[in-house]
C-alpha positions in Angstrom: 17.1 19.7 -0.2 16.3 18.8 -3.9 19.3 16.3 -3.9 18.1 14.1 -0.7 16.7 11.2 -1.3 13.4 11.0 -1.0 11.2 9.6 1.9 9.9 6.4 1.4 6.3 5.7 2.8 5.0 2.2 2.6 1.2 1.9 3.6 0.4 -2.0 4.9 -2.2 -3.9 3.5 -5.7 -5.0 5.0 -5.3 -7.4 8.7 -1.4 -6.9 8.3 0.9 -4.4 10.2 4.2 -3.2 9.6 6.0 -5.8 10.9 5.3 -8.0 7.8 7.1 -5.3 6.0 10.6 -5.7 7.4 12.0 -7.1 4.1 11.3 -3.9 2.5 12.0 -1.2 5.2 15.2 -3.0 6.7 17.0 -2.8 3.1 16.2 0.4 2.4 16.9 2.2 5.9 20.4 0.7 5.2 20.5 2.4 1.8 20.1 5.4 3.6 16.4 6.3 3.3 13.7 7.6 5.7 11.0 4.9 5.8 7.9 5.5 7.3 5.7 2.3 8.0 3.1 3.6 10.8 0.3 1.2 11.9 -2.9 2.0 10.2 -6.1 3.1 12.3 -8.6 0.6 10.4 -6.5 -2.4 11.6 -6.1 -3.9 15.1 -8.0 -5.8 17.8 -9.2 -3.2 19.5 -12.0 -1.2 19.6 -10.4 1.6 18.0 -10.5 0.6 14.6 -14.3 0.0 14.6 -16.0 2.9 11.8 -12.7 3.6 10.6 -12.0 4.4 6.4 -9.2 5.2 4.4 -9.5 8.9 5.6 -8.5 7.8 9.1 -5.1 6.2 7.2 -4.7 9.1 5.4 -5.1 11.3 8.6 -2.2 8.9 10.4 0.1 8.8 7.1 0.1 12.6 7.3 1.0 12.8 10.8 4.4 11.1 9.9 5.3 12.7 6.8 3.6 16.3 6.5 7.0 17.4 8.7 9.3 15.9 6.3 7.5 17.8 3.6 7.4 20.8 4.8 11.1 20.3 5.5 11.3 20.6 1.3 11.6 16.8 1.3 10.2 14.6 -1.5 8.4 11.5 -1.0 7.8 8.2 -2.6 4.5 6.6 -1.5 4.1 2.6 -1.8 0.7 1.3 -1.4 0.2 -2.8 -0.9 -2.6 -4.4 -1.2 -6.0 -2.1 0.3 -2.8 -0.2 1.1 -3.2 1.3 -2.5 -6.5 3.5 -1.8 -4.8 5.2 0.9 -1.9 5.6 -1.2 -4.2 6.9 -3.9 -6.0 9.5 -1.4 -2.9 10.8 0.3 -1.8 12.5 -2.7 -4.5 15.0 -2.5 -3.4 18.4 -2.5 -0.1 17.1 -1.1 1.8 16.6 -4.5 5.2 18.7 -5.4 2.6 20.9 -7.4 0.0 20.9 -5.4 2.0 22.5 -2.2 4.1 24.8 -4.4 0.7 25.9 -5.6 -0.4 26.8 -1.5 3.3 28.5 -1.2 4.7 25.2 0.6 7.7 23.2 0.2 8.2 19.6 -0.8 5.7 17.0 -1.7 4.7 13.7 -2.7 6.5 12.8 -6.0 5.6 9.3 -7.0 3.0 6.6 -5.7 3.8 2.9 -6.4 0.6 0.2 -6.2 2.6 -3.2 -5.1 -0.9 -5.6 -6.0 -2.8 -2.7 -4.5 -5.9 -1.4 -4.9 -5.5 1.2 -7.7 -9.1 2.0 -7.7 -10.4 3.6 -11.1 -13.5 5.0 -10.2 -15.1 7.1 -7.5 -18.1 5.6 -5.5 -15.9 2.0 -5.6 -15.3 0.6 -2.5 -13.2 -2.8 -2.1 -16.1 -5.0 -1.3 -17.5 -3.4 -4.7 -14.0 -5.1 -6.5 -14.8 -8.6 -5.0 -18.0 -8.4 -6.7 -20.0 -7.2 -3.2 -19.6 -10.2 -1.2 -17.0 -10.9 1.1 -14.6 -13.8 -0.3 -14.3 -17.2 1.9 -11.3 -15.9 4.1 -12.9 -13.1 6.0 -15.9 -12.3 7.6 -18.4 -9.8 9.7 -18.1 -10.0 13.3 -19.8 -6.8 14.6 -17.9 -3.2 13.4 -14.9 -5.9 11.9 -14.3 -8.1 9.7 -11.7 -11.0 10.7 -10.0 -13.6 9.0 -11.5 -17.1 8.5 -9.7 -20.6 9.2 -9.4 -20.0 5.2 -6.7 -17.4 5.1 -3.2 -18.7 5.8 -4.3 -22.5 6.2 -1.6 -25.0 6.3 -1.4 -27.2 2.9 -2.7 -23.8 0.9 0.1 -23.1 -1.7 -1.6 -20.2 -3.6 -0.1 -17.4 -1.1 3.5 -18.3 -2.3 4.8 -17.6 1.5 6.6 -20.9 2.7 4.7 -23.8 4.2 6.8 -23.3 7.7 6.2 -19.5 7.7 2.9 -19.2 6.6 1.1 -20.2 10.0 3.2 -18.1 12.0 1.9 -15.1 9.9 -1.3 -16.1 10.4 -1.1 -15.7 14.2 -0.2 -12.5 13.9 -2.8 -11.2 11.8 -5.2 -8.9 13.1 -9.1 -7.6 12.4 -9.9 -4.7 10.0 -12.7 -2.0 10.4 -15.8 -3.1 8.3 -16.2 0.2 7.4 -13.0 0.5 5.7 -13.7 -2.1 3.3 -17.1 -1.2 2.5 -16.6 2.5 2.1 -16.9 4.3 -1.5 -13.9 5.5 -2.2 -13.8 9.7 -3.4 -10.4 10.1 -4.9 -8.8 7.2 -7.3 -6.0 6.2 -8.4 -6.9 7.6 -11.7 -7.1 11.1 -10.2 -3.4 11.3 -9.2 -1.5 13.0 -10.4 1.8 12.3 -9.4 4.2 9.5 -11.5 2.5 5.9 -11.0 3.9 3.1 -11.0 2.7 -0.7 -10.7 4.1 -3.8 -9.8 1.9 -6.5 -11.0 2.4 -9.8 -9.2 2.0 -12.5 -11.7 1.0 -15.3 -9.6 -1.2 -13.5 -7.6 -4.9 -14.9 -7.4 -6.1 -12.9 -4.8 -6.4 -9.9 -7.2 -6.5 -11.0 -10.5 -6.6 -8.1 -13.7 -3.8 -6.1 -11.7 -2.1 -4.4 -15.1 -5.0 -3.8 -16.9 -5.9 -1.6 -13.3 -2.6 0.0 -13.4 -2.9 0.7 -17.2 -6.7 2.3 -17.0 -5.1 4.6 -14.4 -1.8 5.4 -16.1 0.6 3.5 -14.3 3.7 2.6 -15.3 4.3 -1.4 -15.8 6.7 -3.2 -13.7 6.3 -7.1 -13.6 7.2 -9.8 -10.7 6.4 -13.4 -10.7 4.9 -14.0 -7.2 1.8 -14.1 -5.4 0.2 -11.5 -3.4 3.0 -10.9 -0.8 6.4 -11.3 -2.6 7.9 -9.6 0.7 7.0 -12.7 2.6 7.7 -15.3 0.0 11.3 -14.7 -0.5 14.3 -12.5 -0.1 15.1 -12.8 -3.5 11.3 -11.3 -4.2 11.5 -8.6 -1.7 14.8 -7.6 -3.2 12.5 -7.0 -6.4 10.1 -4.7 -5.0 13.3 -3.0 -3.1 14.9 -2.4 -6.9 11.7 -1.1 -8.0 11.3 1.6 -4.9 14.8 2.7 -5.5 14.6 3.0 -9.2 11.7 5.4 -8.9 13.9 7.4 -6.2 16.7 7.4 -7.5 14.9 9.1 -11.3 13.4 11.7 -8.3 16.5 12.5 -7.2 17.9 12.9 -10.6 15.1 15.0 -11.9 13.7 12.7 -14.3 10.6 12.4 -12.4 
């Protein structure tokens, strides 16, 4: 089992789904790696999500890849966006060492933060990063939050995603529990302690101060010049973020992480 690849798990970001991940999970299914990309439970336009936290995406995450752990497969976790506190918290007691600890096989081996969330601090929620207040594109309706006629508006460049795909998208985006953006947040990026990586997307200003997050919680530093969502902005750019997910695996699978 120790020479498999490992399984790839990418964790969508806040109003997004999996679907607006295909640039990433199409290339590397073809490369020959499990990718799990399961729909979160604090995003939709249901009901369901409303009350929903991170713990409810951690919950689902598990669902999908506890089996493959326990199969003695490794994993690689990628976190985008509010992705990354999930990405963060999934790690607990479900590293290689942690498990081999409890008697069990497998484990999680590395977490990436793709312009995520690496939170450094317990007690932190998101809306505690934006400074407490919700920025101009979303806002409360009931148990949600949605997205204003701000986010995705035709003429705004600072996204990177083209002009001609960009309202699309925006269509297709979806509401987000309130709670899961208010919540504090009880295990950080700074207490895993699996390998880190971070891919800090220099033209993002959506979350600005990305590497000095990645380097206060001991990531490793991988730099991309896009915006928020270099999956969406161009193939070239998702190519990057592919290289970076199967650099990390492939040092897995050769021991040297």
């Amino acid at each position: 089992m120790a020479s498999e690849k490992p399984v790839i798990v990418i964790i969508h970001g806040a109003f997004f789904a999996p679907v607006h991940y295909k640039k990433l999970i199409t290339p590397l299914r073809e490369q020959g790696y499990v990718v799990l990309a399961p729909p979160l439970p604090t995003t939709g336009l249901d009901d369901t999500a409303a009350g929903r936290t991170y713990v409810d995406d951690v919950k689902r995450l598990l669902e999908y890849l506890v089996p493959y752990l326990d199969e003695g497969r490794e994993a690689v976790v990628l976190g985008h966006s509010q992705g990354g506190i999930a990405a963060s918290a999934i790690t607990e007691g479900q590293t290689v060492e942690d498990r081999k600890a409890k008697g069990l096989k497998g484990g999680i081996k590395s977490v990436i933060y793709l312009a995520a969330l690496a939170i450094p601090q317990k007690g932190l929620s998101l809306l505690d990063l934006l400074g407490g207040t919700p920025p101009p594109i979303f806002k409360p309706i009931g148990p949600f939050y949605e997205l204003t006629e701000l986010a995705l508006a035709p003429g705004d460049t600072s996204s990177g995603i083209p002009q001609e795909e960009q309202l699309a998208i925006s269509k297709s985006l979806v509401h987000q529990s309130k709670s899961s953006i208010e919540a504090p947040v009880q295990f950080t990026a700074g207490d895993v302690t699996a390998h880190k990586t971070y891919i800090v997307c220099t033209k993002d200003v959506s979350l600005p101060g990305q590497e000095e997050l990645g380097i206060a919680t001991g990531c490793e530093i991988v730099k991309i010049e896009s915006g928020h969502f270099p999956f969406l902005e161009s193939d070239g750019l998702a190519n990057e973020v592919v290289k970076v997910i199967v650099d990390v695996a492939e040092r897995i699978t050769a021991k040297k992480i």
